[in-house]
N, C-alpha and C positions, 0 to 999 in steps of 0.2 A: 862046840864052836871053837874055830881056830881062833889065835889070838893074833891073826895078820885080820880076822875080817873083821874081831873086835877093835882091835886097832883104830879101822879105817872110820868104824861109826863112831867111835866116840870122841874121837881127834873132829871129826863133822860136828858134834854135837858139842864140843868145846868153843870151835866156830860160832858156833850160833851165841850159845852163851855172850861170847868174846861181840859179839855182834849188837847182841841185848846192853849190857854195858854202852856200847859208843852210841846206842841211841841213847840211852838212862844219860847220859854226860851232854846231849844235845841242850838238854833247858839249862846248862851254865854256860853253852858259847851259842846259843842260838843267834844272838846280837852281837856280838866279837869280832873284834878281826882273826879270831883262831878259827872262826864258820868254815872259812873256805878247806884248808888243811884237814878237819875233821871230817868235812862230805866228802872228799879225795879218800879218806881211809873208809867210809861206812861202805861207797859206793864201791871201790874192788874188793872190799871183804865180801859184799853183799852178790856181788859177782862171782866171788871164788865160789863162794859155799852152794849158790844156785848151779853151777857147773857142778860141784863135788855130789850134785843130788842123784846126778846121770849115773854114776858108776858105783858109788857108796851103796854098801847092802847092808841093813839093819837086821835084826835077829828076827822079826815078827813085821807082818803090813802094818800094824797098828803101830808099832814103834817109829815106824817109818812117816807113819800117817801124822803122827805125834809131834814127831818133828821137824816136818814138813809143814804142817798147821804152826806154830811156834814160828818158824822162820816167816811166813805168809804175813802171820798179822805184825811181825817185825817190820816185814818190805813196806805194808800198808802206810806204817805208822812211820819210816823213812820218805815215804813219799809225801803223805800228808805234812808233817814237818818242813819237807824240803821246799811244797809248793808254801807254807808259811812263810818261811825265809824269805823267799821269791818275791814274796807279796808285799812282805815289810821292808825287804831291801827296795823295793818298787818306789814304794810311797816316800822312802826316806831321799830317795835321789829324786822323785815329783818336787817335794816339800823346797830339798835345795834349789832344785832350778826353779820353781815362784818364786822364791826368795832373789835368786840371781837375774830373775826379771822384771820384779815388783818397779815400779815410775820408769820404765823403760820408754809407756808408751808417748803419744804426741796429742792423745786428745785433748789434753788441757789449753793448745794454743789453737784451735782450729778456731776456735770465733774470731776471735783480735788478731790474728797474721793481715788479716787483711789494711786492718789501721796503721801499723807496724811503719816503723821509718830506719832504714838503713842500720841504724847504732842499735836497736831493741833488735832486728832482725838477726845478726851477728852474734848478738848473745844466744838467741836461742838457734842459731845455726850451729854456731858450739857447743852449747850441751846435748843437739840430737847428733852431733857428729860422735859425744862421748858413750851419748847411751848407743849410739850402732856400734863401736868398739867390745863395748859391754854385754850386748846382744851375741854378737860375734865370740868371744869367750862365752859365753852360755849354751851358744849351739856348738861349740869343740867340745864343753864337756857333756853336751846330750851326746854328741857322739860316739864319747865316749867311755859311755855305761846304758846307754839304750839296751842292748843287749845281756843287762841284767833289770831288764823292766817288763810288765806286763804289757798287750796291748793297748789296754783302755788307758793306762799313766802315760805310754808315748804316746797316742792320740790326743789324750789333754795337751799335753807341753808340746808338741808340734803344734797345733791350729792356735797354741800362744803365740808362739812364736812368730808363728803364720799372718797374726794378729798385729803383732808390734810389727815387724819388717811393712807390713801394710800400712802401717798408721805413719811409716816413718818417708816411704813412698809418697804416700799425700803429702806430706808436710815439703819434700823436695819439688813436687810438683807448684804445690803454693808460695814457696819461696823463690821459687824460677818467676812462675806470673807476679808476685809481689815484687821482686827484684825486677822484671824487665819495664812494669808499672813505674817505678820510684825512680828508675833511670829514667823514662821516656819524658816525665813530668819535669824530672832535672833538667833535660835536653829544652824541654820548654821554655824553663826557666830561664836559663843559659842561649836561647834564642832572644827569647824577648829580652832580656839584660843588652844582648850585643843592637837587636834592633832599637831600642832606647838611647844608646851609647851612639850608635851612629845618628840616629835625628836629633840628638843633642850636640854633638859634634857640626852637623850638618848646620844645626840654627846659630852654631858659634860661631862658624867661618861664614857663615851669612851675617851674622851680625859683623863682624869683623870687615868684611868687603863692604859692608855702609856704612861700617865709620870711614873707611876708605874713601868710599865713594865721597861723603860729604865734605872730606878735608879736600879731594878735590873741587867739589862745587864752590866750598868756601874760598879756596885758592882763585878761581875764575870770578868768583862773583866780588871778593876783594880788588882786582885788577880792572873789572868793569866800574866798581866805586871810582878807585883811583883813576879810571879814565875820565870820569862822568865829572868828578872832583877838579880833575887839571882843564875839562873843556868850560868849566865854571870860572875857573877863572878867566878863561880867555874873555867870556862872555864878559866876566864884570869889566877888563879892562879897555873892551869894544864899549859898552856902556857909555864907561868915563868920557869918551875918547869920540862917543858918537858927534858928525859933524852935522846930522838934522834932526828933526824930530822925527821924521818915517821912520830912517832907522833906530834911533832911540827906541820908541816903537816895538820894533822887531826886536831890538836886541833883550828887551825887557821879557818879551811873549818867548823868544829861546831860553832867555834866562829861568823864568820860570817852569818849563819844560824839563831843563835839565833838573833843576830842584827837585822836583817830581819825582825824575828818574833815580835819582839820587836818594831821597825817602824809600821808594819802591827795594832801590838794594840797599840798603841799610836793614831795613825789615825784615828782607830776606835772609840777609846777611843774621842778623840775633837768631831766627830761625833754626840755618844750618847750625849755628854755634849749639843750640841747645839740642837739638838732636843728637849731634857728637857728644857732648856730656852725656847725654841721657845715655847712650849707647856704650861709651867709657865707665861709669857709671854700672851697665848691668854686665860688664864684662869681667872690671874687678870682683864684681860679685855671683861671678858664674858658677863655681866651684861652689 
């Protein structure tokens, strides 16, 4: 046997060895951050040597077979290992992102949004504006490392996801209808406050144009006194002054008449006076 062909098998067979090691050294970095740099060197080793099987001539098939079987349950035990990694690295990037979505969602306010008044609604319009921020960082970093997960771990934590952005959905939907509710009832309020304000108004300046009014009736019905009062005395001084008894008579029956009429606005007269009080009276005290 040339020692160019010995050479080539056992420089292979060194390989493998060299091979065996960097699996033996995987149960101290399996969880490491040295993992990744270590399957970079298992995997082109593991490649060289499966090419170097094509042309390498061993001394006997058995020899061959030998280390060929050796290499074999190597790759197995590279693969199984690697899909381990995989799995674990899987679950540990799941684990983070529950953790980075855990009270994200909005169920705890769906019953009472509806009670909700403006000042309570803002506070929780603020915290689900903080947890979609938070959400939103959660899905950058699903993004990315999805691609070091299995399918079943990105199907969980998507339809999580899927889940909160849902629940957060509703909650803008219920805060639209609760906000355009709390304003419209404002608008209400704010209606009937001004229609209030005007028939209040309205009943001021109507009170106001009857006191008006009365201080002029009072003004007219003072001037009819004073007339009724100056024709009284004419009366009496016709009286005095009568030259028979007819007219004495008559002058007595006018006299009396005007007295009358003079009672009549007098009464009238206390009348208008206490209406204007009364009216002076609930005007001071409008406000």
């Amino acid at each position: 046997m040339s020692a160019f062909f010995r050479d080539g098998y056992e420089k292979l067979n060194d390989k493998i060895y060299e091979l065996q090691q960097e699996v033996d050294g995987l149960k101290y970095t399996l969880l490491t951050s040295h993992i990744a740099d270590s399957w970079e060197t298992i995997i082109d080793l593991m490649n060289e040597i499966q090419e170097d099987f094509k042309s390498v001539r061993y001394p006997t098939r058995q020899d061959r077979e030998n280390a060929w079987q050796r290499f074999f349950e190597l790759r197995q035990e590279i693969y199984r290992k690697k899909n381990q990694r995989y799995e674990e690295v899987s679950k540990n990037h799941k684990d983070t992102l529950f953790d980075l979505l855990k009270g994200l969602e909005y169920w705890q306010l769906r019953e009472g949004l509806r009670q909700m008044f403006f000042t309570e609604l803002n506070v929780i319009k603020a915290e689900v504006i903080e947890n979609g921020k938070k959400l939103n960082e959660a899905g950058k970093y699903f993004s990315s490392v999805k691609h070091e997960m299995t399918g079943d771990d990105k199907v969980e934590v998507f339809n999580k996801i899927k889940e909160i952005r849902e629940s957060h959905d509703e909650f803008w939907r219920n805060f639209k209808d609760r906000s355009q509710e709390l304003h419209e009832a404002k608008e209400d309020r704010k209606r009937d406050y001004e229609e209030r304000q005007d028939r209040k108004e309205k009943a001021k300046n109507s009170l106001i144009e009857n006191i008006e009014n009365n201080r002029e009736k009072l003004e007219k019905a003072e001037q009819a006194l004073a007339k009724q009062e100056s024709h009284r005395d004419d009366l009496e001084e016709k009286l005095e002054s009568a030259y028979s008894e007819s007219f004495r008579e008559r002058c007595e029956g006018w006299l009396d008449e005007c007295n009358e009429k003079i009672r009549d606005i007098e009464s009238y007269i206390d009348k208008i006076k206490s209406w204007i009080e009364d009216g002076e009276d609930r005007l001071r005290n409008w406000d």
